[in-house]
mmJSON file of the N, C-alpha and C atoms, coordinates in Angstrom:
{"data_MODEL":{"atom_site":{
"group_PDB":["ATOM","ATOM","ATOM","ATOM","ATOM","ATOM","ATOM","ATOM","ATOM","ATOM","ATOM","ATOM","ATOM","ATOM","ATOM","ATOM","ATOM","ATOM","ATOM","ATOM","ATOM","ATOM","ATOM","ATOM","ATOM","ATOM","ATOM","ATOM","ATOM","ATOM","ATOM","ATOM","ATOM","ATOM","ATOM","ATOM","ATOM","ATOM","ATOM","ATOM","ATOM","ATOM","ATOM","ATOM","ATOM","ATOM","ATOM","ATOM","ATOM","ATOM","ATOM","ATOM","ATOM","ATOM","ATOM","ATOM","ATOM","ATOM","ATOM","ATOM","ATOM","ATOM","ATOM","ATOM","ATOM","ATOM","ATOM","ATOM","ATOM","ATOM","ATOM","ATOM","ATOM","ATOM","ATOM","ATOM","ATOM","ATOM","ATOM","ATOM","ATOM","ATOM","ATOM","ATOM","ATOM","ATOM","ATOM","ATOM","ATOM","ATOM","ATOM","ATOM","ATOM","ATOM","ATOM","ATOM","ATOM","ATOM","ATOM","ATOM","ATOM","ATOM","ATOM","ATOM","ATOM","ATOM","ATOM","ATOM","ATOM","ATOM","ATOM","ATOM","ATOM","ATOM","ATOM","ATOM","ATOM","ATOM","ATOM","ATOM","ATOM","ATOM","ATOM","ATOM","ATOM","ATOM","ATOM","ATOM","ATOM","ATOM","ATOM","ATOM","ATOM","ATOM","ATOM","ATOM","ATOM","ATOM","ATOM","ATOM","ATOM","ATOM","ATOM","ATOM","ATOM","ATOM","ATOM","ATOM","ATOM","ATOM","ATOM","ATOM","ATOM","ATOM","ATOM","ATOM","ATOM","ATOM","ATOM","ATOM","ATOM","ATOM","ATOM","ATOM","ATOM","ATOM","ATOM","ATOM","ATOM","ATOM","ATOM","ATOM","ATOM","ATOM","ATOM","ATOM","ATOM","ATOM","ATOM","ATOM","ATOM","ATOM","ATOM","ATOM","ATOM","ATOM","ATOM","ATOM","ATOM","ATOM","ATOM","ATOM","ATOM","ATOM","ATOM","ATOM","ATOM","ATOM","ATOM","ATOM","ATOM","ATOM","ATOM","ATOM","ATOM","ATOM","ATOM","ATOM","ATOM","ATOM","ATOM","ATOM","ATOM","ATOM","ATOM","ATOM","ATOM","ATOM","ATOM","ATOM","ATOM","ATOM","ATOM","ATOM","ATOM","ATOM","ATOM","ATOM","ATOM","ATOM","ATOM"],
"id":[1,2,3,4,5,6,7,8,9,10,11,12,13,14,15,16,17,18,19,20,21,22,23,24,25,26,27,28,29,30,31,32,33,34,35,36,37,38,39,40,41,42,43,44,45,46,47,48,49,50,51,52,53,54,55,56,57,58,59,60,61,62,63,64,65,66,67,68,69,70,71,72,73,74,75,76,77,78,79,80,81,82,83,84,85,86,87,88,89,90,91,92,93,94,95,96,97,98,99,100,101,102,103,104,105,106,107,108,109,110,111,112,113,114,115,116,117,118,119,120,121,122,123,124,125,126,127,128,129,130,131,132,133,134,135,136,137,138,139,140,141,142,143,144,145,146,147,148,149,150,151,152,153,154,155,156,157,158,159,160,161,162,163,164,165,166,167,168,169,170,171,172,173,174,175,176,177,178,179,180,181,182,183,184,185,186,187,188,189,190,191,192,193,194,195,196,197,198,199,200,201,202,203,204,205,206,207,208,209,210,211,212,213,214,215,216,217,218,219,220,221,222,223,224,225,226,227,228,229,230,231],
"type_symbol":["N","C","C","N","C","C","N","C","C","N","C","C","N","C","C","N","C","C","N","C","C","N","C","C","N","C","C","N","C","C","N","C","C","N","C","C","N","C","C","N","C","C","N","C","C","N","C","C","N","C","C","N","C","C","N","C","C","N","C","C","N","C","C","N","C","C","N","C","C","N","C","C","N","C","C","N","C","C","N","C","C","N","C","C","N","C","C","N","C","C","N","C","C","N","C","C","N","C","C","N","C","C","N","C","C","N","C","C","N","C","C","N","C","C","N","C","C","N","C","C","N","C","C","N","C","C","N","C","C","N","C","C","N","C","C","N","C","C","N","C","C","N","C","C","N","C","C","N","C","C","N","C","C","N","C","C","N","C","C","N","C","C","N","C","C","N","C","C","N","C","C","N","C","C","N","C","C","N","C","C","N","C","C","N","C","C","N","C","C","N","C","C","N","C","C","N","C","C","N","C","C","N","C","C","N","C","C","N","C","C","N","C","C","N","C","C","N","C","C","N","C","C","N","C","C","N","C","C","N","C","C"],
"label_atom_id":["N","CA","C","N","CA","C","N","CA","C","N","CA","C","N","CA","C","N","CA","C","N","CA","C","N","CA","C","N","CA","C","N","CA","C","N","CA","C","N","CA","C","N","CA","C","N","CA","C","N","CA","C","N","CA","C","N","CA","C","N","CA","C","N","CA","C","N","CA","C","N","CA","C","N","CA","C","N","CA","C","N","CA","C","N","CA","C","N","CA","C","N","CA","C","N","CA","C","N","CA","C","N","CA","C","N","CA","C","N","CA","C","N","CA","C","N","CA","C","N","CA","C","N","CA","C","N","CA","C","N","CA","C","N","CA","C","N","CA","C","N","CA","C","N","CA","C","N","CA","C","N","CA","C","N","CA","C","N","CA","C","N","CA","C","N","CA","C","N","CA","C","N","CA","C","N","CA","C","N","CA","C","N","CA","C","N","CA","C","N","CA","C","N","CA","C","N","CA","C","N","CA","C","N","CA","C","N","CA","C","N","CA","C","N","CA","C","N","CA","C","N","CA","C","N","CA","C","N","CA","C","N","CA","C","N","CA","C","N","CA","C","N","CA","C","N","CA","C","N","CA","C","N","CA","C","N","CA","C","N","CA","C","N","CA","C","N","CA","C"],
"label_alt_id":[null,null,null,null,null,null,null,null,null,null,null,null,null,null,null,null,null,null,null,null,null,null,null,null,null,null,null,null,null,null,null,null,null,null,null,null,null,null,null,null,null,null,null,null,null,null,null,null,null,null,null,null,null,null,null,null,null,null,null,null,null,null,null,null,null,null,null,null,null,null,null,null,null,null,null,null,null,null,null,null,null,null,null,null,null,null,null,null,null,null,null,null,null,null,null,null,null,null,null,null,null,null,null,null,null,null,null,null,null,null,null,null,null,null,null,null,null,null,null,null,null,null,null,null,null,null,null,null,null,null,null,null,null,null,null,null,null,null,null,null,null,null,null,null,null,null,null,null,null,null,null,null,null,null,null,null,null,null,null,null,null,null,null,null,null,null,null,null,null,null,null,null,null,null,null,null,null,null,null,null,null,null,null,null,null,null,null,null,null,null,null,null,null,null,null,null,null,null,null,null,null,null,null,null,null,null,null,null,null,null,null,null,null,null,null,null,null,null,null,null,null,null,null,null,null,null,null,null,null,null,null],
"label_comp_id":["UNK","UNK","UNK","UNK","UNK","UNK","UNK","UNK","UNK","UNK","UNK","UNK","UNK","UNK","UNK","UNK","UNK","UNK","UNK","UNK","UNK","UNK","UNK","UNK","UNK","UNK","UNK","UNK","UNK","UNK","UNK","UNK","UNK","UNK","UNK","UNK","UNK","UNK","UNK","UNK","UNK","UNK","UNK","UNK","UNK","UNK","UNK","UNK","UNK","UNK","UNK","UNK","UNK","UNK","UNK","UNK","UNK","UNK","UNK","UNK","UNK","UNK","UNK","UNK","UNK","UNK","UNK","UNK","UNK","UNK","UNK","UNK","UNK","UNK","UNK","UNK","UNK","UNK","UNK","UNK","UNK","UNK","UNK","UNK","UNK","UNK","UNK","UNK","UNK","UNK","UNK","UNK","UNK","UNK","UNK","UNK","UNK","UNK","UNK","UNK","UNK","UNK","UNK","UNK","UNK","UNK","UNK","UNK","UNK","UNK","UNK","UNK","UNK","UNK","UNK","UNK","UNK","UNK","UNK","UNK","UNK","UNK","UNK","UNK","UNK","UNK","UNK","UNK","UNK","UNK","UNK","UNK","UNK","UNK","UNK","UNK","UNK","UNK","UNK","UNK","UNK","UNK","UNK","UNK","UNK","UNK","UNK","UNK","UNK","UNK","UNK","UNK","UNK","UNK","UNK","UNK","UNK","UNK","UNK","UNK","UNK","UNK","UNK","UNK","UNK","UNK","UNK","UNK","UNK","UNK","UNK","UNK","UNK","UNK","UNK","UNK","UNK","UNK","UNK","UNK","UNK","UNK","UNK","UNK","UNK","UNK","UNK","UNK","UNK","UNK","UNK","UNK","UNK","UNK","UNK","UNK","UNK","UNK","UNK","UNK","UNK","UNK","UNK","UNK","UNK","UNK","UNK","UNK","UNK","UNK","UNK","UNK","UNK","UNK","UNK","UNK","UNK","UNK","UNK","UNK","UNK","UNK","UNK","UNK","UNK","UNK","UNK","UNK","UNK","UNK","UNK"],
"label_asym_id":["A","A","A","A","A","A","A","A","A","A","A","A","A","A","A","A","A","A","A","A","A","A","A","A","A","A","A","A","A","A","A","A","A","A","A","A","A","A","A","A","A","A","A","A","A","A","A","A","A","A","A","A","A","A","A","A","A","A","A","A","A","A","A","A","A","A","A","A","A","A","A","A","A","A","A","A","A","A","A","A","A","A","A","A","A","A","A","A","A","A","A","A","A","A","A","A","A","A","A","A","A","A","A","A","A","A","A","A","A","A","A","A","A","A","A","A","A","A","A","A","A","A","A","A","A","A","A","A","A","A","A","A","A","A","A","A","A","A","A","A","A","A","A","A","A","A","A","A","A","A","A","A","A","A","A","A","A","A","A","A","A","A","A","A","A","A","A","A","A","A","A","A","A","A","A","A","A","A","A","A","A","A","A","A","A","A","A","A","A","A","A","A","A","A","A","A","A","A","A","A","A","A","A","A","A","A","A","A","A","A","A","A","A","A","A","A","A","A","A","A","A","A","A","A","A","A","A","A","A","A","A"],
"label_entity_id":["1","1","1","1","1","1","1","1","1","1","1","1","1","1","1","1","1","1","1","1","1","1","1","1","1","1","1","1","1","1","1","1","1","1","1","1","1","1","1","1","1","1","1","1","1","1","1","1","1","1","1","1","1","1","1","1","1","1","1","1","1","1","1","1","1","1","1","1","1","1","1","1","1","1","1","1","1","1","1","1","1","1","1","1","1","1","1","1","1","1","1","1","1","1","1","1","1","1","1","1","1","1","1","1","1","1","1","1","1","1","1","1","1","1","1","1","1","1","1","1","1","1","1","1","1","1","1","1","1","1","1","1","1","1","1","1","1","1","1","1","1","1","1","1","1","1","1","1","1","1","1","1","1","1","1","1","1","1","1","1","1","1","1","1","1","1","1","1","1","1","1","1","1","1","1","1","1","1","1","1","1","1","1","1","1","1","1","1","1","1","1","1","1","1","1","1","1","1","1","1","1","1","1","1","1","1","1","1","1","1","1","1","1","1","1","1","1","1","1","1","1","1","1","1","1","1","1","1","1","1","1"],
"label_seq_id":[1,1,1,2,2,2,3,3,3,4,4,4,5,5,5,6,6,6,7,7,7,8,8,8,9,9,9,10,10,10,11,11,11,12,12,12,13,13,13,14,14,14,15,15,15,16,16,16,17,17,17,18,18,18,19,19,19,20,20,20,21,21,21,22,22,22,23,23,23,24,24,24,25,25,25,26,26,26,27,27,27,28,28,28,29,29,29,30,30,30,31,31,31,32,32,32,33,33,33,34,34,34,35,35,35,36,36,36,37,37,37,38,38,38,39,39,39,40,40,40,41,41,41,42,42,42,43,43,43,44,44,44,45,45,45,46,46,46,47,47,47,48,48,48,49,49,49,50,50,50,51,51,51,52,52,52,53,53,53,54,54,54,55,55,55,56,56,56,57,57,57,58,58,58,59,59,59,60,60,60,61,61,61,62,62,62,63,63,63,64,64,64,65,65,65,66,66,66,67,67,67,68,68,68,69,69,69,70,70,70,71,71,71,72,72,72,73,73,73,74,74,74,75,75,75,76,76,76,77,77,77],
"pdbx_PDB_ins_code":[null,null,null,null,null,null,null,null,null,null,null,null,null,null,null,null,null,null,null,null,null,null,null,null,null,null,null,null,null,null,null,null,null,null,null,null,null,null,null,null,null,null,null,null,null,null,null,null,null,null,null,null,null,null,null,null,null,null,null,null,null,null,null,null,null,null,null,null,null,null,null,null,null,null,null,null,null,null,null,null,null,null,null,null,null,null,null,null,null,null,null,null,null,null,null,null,null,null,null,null,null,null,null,null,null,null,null,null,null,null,null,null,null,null,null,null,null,null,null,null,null,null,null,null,null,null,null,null,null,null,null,null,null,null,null,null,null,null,null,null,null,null,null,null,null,null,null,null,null,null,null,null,null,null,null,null,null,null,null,null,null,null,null,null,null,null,null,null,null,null,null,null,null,null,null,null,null,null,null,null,null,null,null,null,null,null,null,null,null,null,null,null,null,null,null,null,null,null,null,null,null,null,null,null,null,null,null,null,null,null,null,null,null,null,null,null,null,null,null,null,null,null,null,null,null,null,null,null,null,null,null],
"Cartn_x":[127.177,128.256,128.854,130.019,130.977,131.868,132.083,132.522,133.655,134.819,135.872,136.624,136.737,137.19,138.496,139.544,140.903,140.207,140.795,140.692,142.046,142.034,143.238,142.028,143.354,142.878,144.043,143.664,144.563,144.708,145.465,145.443,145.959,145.228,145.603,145.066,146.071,146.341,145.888,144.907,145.061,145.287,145.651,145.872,145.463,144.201,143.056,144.139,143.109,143.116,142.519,141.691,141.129,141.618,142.701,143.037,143.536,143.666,144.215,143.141,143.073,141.827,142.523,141.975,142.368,141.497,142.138,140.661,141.491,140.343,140.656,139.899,140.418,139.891,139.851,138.863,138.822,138.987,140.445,140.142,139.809,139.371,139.287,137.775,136.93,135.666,135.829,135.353,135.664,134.787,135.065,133.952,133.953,134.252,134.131,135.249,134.801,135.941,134.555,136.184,135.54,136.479,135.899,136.885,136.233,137.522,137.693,138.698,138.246,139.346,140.187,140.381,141.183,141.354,142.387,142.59,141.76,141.504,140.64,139.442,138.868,137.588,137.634,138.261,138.022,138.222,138.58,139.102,137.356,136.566,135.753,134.608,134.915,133.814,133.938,135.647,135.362,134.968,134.794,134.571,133.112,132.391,130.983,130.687,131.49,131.165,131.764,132.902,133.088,131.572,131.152,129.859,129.172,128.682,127.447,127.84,129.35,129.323,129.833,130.047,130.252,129.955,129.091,128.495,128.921,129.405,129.734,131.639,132.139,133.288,133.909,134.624,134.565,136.193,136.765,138.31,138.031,138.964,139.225,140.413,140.394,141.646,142.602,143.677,144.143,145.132,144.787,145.384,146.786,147.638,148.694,148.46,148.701,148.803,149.629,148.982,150.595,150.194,149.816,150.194,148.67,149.45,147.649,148.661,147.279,147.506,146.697,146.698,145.574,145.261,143.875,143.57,142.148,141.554,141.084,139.492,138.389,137.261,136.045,135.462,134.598,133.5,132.703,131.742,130.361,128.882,128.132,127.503,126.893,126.365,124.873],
"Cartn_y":[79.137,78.476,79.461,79.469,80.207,79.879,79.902,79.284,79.936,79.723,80.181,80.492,80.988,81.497,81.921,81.623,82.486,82.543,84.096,85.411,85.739,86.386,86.946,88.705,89.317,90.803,91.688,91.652,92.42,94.189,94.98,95.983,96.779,97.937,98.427,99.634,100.91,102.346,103.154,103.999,104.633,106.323,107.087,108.599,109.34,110.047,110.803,112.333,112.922,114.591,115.025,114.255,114.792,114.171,113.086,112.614,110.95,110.44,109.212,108.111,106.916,106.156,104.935,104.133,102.81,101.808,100.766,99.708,98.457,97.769,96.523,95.592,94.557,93.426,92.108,91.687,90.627,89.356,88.111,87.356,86.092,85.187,84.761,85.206,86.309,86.619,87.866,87.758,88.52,89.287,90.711,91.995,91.808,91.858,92.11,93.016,94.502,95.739,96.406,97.494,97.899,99.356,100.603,101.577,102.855,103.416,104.169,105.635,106.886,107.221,107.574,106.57,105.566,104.742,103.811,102.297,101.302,102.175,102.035,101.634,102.974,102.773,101.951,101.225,100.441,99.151,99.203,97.594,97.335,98.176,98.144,97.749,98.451,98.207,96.71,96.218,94.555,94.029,94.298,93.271,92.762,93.842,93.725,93.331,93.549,92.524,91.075,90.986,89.106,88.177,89.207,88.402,88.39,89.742,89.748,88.57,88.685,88.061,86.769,86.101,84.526,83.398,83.56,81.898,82.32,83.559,83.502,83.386,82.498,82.513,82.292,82.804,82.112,82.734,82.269,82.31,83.959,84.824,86.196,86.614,87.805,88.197,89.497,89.398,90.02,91.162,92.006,93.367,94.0,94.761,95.267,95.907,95.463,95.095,96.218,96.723,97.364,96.324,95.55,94.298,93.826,92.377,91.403,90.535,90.636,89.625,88.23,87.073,86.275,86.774,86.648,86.761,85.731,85.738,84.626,85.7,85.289,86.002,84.935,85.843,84.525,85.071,83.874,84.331,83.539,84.059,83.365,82.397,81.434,80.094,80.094],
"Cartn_z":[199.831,199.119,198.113,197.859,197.004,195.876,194.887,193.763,193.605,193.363,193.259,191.883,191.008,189.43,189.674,189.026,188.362,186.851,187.186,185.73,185.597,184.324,184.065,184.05,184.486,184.267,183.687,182.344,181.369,181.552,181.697,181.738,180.882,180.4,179.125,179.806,179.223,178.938,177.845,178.082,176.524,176.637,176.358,176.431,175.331,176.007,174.743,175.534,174.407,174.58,176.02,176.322,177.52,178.974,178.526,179.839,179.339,180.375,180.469,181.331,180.605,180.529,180.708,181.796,182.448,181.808,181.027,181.033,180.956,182.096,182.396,181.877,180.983,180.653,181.281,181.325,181.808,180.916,181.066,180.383,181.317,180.055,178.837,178.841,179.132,178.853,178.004,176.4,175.674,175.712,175.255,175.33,176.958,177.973,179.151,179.732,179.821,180.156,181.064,181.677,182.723,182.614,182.616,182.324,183.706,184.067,185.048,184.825,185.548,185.604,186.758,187.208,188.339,187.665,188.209,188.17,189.0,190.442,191.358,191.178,190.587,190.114,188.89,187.56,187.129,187.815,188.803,189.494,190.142,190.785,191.419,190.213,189.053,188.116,187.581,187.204,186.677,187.715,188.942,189.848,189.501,189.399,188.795,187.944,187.262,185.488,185.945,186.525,186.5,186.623,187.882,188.613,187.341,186.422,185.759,184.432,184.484,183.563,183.056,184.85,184.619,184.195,183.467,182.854,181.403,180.929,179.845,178.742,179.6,179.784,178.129,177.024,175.983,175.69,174.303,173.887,173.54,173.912,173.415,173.115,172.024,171.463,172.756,173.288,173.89,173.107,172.91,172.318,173.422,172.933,173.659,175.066,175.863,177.074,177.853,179.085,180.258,180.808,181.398,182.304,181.989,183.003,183.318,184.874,185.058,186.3,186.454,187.136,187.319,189.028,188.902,190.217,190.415,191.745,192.319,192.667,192.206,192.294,193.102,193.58,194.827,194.049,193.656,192.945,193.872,193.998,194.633,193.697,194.394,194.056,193.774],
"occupancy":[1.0,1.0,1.0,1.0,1.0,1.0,1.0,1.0,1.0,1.0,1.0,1.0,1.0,1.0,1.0,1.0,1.0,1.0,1.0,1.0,1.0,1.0,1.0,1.0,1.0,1.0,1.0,1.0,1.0,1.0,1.0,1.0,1.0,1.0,1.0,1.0,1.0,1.0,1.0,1.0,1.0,1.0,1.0,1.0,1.0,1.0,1.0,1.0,1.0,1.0,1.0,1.0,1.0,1.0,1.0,1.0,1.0,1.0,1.0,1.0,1.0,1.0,1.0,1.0,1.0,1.0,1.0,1.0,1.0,1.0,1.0,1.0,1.0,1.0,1.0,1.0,1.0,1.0,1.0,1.0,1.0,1.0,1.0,1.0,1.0,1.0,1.0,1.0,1.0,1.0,1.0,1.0,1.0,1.0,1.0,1.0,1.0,1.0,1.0,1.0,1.0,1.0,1.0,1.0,1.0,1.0,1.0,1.0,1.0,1.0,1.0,1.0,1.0,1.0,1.0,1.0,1.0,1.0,1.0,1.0,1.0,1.0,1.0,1.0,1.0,1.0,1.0,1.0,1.0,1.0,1.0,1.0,1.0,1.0,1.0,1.0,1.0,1.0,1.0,1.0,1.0,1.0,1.0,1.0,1.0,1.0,1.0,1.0,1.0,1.0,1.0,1.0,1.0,1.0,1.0,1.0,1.0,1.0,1.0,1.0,1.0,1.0,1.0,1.0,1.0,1.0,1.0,1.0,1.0,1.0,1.0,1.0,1.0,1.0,1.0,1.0,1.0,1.0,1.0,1.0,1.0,1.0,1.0,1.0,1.0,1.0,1.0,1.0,1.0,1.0,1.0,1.0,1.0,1.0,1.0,1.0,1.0,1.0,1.0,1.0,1.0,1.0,1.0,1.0,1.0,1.0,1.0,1.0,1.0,1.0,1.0,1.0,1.0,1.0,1.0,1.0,1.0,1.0,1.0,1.0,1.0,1.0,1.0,1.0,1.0,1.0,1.0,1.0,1.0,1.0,1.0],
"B_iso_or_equiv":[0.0,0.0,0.0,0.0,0.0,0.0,0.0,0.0,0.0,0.0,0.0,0.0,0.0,0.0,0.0,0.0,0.0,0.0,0.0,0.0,0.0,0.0,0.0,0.0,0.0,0.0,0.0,0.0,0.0,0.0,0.0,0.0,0.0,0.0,0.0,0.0,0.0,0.0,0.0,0.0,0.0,0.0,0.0,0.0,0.0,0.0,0.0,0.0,0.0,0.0,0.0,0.0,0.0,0.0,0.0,0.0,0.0,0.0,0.0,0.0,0.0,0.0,0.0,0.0,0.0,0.0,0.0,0.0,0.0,0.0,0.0,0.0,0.0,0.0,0.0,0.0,0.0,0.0,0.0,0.0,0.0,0.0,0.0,0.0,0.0,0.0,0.0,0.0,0.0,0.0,0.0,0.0,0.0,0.0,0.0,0.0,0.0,0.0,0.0,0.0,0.0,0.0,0.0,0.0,0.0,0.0,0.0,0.0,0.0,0.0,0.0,0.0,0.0,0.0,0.0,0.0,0.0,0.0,0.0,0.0,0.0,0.0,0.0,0.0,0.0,0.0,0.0,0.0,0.0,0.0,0.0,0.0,0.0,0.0,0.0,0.0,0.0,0.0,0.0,0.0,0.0,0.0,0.0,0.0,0.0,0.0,0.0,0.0,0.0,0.0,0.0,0.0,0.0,0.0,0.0,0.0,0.0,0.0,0.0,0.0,0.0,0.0,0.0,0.0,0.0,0.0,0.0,0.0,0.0,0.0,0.0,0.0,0.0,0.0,0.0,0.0,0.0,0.0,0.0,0.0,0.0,0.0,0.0,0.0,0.0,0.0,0.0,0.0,0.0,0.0,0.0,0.0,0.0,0.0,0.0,0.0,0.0,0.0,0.0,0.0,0.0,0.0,0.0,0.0,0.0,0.0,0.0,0.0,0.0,0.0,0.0,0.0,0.0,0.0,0.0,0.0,0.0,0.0,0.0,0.0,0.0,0.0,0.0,0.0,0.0,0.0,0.0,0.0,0.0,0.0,0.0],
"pdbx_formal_charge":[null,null,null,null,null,null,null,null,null,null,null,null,null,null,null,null,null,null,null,null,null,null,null,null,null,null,null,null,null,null,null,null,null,null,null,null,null,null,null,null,null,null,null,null,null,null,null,null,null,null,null,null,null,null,null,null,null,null,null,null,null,null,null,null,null,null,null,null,null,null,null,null,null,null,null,null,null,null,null,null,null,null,null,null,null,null,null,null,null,null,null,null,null,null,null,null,null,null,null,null,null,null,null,null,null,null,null,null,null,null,null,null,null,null,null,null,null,null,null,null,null,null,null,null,null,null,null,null,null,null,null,null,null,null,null,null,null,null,null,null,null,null,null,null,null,null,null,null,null,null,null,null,null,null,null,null,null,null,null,null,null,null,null,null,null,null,null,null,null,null,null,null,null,null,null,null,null,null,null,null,null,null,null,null,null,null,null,null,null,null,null,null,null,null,null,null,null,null,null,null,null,null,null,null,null,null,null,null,null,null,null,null,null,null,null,null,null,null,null,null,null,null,null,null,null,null,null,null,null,null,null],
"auth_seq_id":[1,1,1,2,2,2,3,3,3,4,4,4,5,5,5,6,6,6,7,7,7,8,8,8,9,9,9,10,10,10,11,11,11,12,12,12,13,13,13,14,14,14,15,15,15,16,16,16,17,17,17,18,18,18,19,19,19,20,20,20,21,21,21,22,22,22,23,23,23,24,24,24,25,25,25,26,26,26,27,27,27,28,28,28,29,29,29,30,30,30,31,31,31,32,32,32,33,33,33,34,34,34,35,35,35,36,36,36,37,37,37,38,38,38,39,39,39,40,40,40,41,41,41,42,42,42,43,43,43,44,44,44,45,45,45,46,46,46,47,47,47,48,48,48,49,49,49,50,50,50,51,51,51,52,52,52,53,53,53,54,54,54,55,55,55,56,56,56,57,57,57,58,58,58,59,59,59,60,60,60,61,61,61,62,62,62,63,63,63,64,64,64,65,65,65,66,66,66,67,67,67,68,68,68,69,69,69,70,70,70,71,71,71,72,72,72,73,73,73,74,74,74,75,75,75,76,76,76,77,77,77],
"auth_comp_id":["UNK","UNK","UNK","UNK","UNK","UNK","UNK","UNK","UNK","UNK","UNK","UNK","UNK","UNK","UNK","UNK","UNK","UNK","UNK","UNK","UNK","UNK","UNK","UNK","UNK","UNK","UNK","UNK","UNK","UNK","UNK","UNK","UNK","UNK","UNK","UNK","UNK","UNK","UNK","UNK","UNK","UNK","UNK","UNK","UNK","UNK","UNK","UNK","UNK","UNK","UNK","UNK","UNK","UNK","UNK","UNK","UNK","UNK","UNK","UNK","UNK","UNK","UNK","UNK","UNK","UNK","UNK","UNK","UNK","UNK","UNK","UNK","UNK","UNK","UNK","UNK","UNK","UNK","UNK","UNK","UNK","UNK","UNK","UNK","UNK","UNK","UNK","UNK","UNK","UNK","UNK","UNK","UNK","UNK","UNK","UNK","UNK","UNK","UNK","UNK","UNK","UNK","UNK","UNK","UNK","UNK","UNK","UNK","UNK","UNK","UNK","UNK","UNK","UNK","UNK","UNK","UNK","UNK","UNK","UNK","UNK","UNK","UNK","UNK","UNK","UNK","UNK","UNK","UNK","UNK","UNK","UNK","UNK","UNK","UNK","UNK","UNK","UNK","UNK","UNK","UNK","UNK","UNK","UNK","UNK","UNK","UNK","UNK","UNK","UNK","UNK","UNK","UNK","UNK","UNK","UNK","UNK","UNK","UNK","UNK","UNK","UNK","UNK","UNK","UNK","UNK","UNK","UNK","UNK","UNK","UNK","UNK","UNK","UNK","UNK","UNK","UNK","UNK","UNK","UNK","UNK","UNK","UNK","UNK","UNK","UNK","UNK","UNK","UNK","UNK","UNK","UNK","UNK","UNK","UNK","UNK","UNK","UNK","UNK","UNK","UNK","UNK","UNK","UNK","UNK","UNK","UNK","UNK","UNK","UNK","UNK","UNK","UNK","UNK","UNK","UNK","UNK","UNK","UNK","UNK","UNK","UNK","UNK","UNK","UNK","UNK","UNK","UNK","UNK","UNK","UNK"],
"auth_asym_id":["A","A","A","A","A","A","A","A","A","A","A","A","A","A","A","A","A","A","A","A","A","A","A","A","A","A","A","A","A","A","A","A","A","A","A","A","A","A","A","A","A","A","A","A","A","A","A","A","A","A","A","A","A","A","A","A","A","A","A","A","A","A","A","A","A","A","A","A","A","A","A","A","A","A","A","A","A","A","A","A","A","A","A","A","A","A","A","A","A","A","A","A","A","A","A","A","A","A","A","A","A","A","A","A","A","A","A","A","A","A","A","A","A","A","A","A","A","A","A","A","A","A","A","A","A","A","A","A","A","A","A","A","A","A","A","A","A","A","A","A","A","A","A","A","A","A","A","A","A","A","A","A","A","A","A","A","A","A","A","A","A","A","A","A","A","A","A","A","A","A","A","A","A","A","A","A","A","A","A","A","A","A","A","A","A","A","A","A","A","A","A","A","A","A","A","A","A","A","A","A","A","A","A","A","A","A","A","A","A","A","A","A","A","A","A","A","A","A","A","A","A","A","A","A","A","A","A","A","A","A","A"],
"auth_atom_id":["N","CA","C","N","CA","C","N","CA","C","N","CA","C","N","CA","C","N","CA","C","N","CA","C","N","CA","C","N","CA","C","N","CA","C","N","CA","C","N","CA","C","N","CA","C","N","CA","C","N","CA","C","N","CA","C","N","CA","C","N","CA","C","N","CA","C","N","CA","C","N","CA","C","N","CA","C","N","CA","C","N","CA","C","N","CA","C","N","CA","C","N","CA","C","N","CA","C","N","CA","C","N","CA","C","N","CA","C","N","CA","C","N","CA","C","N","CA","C","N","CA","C","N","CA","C","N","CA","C","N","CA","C","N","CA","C","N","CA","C","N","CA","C","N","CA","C","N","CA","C","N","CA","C","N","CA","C","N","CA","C","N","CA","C","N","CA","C","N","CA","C","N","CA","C","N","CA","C","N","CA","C","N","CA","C","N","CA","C","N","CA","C","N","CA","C","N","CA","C","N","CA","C","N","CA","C","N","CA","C","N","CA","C","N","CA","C","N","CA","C","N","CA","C","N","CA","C","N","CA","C","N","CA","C","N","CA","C","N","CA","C","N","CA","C","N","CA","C","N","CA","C","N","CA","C","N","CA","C","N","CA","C","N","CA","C","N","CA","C"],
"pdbx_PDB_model_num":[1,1,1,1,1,1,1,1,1,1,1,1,1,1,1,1,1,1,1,1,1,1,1,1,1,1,1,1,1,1,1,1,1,1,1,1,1,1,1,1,1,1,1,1,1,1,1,1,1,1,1,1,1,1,1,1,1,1,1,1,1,1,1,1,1,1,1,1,1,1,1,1,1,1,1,1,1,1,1,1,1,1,1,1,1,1,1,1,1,1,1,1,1,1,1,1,1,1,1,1,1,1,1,1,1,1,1,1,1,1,1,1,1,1,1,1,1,1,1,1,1,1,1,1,1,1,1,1,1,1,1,1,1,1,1,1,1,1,1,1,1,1,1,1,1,1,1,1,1,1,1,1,1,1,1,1,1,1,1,1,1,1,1,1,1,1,1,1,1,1,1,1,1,1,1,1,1,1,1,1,1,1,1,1,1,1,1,1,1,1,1,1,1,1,1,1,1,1,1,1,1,1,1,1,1,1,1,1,1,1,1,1,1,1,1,1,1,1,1,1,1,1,1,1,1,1,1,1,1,1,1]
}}}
């Protein structure tokens, strides 16, 4: 059996000295990021945190944004 979740997945940019850094937040689960340097590879990493971190779903502050999306996560039962 499979449980079905809509997330929002906030996406935010940041540009160090050493490069350019993807991190994706996951809302409404606060403190739940996932950072890559890909977009790729951070997409692959929240996927892992939704799972680890679904029972902990709570209100979070959303900081300046390059986009968010909602998307649809199959989570197991």
């Amino acid at each position: 059996m499979v449980r079905r979740v809509k997330v929002g997945i906030v996406v935010y940019k940041e540009v160090e000295e050493d490069g350019t850094a993807w991190y994706l937040a996951v809302e409404p689960m606060s403190g739940a990021q996932a950072q890559g340097e890909s977009l790729e590879e951070a997409i692959e990493k929240v996927k892992e945190e939704v799972v680890r971190m679904s029972e902990a779903w709570c209100e979070s502050e959303v900081r300046e944004a390059v986009d968010a999306k909602i998307v649809e996560v199959e989570l197991p039962e």
